[in-house]
C-alpha positions in Angstrom: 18.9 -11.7 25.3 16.6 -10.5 22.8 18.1 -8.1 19.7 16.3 -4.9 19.8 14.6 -3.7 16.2 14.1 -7.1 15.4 12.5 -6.8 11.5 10.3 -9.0 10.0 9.9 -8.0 5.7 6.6 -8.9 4.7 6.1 -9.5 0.6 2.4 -10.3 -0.3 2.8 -12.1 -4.0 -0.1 -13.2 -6.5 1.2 -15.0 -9.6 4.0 -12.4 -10.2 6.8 -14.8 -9.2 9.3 -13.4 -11.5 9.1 -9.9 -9.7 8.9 -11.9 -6.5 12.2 -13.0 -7.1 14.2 -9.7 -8.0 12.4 -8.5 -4.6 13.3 -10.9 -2.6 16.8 -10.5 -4.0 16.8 -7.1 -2.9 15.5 -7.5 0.4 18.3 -10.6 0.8 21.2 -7.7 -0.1 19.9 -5.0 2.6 23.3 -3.5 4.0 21.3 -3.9 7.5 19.9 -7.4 7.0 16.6 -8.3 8.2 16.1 -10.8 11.1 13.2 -12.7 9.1 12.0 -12.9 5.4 7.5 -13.6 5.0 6.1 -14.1 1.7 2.7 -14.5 1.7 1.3 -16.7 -1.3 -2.2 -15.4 -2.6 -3.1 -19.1 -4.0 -0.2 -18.3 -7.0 -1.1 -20.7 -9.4 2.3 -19.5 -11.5 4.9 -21.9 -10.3 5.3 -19.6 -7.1 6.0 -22.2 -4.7 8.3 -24.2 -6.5 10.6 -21.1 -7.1 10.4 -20.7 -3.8 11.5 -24.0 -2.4 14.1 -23.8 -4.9 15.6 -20.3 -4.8 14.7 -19.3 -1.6 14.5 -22.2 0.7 15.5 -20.0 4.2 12.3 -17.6 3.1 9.0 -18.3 5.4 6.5 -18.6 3.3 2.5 -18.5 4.5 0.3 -20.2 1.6 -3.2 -19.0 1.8 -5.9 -21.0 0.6 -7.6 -18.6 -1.6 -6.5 -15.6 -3.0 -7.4 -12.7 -0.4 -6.4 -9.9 -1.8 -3.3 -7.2 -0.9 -5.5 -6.7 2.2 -5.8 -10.1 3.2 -2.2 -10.8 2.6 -1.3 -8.0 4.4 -3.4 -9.0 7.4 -1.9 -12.3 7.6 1.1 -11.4 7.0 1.3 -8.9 9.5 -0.3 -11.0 12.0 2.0 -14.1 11.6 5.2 -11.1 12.3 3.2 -9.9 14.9 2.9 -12.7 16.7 6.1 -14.1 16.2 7.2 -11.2 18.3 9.6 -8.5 15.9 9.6 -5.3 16.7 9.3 -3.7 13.3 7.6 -5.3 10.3 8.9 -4.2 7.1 5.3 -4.4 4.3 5.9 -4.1 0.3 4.2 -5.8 -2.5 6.4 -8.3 -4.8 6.2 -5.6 -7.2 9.2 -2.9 -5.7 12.6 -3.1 -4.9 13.7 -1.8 -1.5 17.4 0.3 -2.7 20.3 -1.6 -0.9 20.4 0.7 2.0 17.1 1.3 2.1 15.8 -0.1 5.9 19.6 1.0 7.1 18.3 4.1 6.6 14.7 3.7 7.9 16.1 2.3 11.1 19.2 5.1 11.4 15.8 7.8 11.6 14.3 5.7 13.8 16.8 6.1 16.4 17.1 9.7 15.9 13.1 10.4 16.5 11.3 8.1 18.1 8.4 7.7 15.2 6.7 4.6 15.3 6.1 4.2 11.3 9.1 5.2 9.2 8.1 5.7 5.5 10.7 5.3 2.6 10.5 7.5 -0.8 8.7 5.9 -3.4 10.1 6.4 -6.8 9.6 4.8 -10.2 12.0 2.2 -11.4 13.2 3.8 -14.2 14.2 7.1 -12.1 11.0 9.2 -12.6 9.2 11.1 -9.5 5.5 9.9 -9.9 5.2 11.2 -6.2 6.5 10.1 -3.2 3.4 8.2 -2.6 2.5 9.8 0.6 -1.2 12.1 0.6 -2.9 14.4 2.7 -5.8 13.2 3.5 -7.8 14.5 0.7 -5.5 12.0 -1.2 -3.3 14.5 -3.2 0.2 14.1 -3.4 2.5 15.6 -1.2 5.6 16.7 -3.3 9.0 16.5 -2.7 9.7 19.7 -2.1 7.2 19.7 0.6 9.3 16.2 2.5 12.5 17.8 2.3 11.5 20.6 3.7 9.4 19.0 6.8 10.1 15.5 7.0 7.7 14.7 9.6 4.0 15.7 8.5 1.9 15.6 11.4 -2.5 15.2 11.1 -4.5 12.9 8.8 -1.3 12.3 6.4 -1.5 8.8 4.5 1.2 6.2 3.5 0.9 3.8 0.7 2.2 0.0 1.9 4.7 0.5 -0.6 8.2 -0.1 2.2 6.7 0.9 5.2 8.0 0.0 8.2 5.7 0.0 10.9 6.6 -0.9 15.3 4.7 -3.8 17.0 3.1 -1.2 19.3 1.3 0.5 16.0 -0.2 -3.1 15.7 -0.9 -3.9 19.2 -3.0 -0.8 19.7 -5.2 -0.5 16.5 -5.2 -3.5 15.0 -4.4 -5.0 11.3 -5.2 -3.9 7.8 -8.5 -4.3 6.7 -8.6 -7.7 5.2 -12.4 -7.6 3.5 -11.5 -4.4 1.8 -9.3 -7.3 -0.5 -7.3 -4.7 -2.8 -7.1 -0.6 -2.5 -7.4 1.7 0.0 -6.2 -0.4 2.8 -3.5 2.2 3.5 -5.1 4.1 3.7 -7.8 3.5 6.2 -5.3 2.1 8.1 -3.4 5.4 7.8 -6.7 7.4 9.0 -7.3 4.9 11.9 -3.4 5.7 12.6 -4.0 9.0 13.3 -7.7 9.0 14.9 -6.8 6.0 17.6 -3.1 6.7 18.2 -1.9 9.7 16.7 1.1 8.2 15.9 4.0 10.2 14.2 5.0 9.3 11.0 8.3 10.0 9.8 9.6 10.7 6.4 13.0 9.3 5.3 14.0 11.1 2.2 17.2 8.9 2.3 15.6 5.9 1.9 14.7 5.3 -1.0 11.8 2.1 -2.4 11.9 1.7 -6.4 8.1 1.0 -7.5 7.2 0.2 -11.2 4.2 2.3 -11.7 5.0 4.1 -14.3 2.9 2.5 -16.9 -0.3 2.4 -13.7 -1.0 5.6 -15.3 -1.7 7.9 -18.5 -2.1 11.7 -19.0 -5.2 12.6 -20.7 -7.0 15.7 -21.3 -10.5 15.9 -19.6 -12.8 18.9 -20.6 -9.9 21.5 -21.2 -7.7 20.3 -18.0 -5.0 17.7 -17.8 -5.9 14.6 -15.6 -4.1 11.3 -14.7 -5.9 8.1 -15.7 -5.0 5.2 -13.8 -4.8 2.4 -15.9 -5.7 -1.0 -13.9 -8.5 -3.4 -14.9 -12.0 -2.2 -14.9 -12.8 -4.7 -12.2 -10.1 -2.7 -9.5 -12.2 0.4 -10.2 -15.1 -1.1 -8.3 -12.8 -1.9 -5.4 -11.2 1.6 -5.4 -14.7 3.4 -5.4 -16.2 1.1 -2.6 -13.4 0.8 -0.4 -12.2 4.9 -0.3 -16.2 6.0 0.1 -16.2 3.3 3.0 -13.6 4.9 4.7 -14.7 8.6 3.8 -18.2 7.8 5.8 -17.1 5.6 8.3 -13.7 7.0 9.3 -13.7 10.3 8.4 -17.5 11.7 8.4 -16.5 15.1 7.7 -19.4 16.8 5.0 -16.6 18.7 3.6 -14.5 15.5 2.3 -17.6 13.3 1.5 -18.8 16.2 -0.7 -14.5 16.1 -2.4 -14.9 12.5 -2.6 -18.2 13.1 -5.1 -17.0 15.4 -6.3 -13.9 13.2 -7.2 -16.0 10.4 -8.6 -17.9 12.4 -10.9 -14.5 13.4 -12.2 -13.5 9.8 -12.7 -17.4 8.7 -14.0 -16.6 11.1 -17.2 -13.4 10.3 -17.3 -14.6 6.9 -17.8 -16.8 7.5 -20.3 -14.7 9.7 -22.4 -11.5 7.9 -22.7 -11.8 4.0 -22.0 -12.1 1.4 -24.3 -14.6 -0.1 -21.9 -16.0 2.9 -20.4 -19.9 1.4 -19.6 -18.4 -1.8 -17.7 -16.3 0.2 -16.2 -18.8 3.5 -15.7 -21.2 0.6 -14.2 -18.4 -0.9 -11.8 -17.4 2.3 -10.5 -21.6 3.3 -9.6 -21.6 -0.1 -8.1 -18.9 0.9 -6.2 -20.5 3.7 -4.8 -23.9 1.4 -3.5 -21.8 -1.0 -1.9 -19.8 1.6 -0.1 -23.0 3.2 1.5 -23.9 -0.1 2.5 -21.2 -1.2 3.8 -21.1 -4.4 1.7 -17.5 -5.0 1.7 -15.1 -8.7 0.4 -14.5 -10.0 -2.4 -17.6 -9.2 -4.7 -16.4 -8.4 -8.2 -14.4 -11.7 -9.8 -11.6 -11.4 -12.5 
């Protein structure tokens, strides 16, 4: 007979293998073990697959041929789970630490309220609240304060694939991550076609808690009189980010009122750019570029690093 809530984690790695390993050590020391462990291998050129034969030999791993991406290894990833038949499918990059009780307590909610994608708290490794990386869906943080008090948030509300965990029947009905988006914003338009195609509840789990280093993503700058968060990733992700969220905003969405936020948004970020980065005209230039090949849909991989 077939055990119900079957889980299948799924850890999408790229040349990060030593933060692979304390994840995978994490997910090996759940207090509610899961049934199957998937790393997905972006082409790590790092020694990846060595540690892995050698540390890990009962971990699954699916090599892909080139590097595709958080997207694409997200959509293989979830396809190979999907297929294999597990009810749930547990998504993180290699770069968080699920706490030791963590999907114990995903599941526990699960069987209280039958929500069919179950959403830990993400906080930063060093204790720090940089949000709970959950968003309305004009992509501002919803606090704390606001989870506690309503843990289930229904409408267009977005999840970062940051310790997700997300039922078969979610998949079955609208599909897989976007793989050609290759990094950013594939949450959320997945979250947005979540909500349009299914209205599917999410549920909040303030007890479960997912450690995430992004502290050092980010800086606090000052940006004509106001204070303003600068996210500090390669100029090249910029592009990605800009293309792939105006994608979504037209395609998905279509509303005037959040296509005019998103400009409005990107303007912010255009003299942000300029003002306080080192490289402010690549990045300035990768960010319109951005915009062009959002509008026309031009979507893959398209800017190397």
């Amino acid at each position: 007979m077939k055990t119900p809530n079957t889980v299948c984690a799924v850890v999408v790695t790229f040349n990060r293998k030593t933060l692979l390993r304390e994840c995978l050590h994490a997910l090996q020391n759940q207090s509610r073990p899961v049934e199957q462990l998937l790393v997905v291998d972006n082409a790590s050129t790092d020694g990846t697959l060595e540690m892995l034969s050698a540390e890990f030999p009962g971990v699954e791993v699916l090599r892909l041929e080139k590097n595709g991406g958080g997207a694409g290894g997200f959509h293989a990833g979830m396809k190979r789970a999907f297929d294999a038949g597990f009810d749930w499918i547990w998504i993180m990059d290699d770069d968080g630490t699920p706490a030791p009780n963590c999907l114990e307590r995903l599941l526990s909610q699960k069987m209280k309220e039958e929500a069919q994608v179950l959403v830990p708290i993400q906080r930063d490794t060093s204790g720090r609240d940089y949000g709970v990386g959950i968003w309305n869906r004009f992509y501002v943080d919803v606090t704390s304060e606001v989870i506690e008090e309503k843990r289930e948030l229904r409408g267009a509300y977005l999840f970062a694939f940051v310790g997700p965990l997300i039922s078969r029947e979610v998949i079955s009905q609208i599909g897989l991550p976007r793989r050609e988006f290759f990094i950013w914003f594939d949450d959320y338009e997945y979250g947005l076609r979540l909500q349009s195609k299914l209205g599917a509840r999410v549920q909040i789990v303030p007890e479960a808690t997912f450690h995430h280093d992004i502290g050092g993503q980010t800086r606090e700058v000052r940006l004509l009189g106001r204070k303003s968060l600068r996210n500090q990733s390669p100029a090249w992700k910029t592009y990605y980010g800009t293309r792939n969220h105006l994608f979504t905003v037209l395609r998905a969405r279509r509303n005037a009122r959040e296509v005019g936020w998103f400009l409005v948004r990107e303007a912010w970020l255009l003299i942000g750019d300029v003002i306080h980065e080192t490289d402010r005209w690549k990045r300035a230039r990768l960010r319109l570029r951005g915009l062009r090949d959002g509008i026309l849909g031009r979507m893959g991989k398209r800017v190397q690093h």
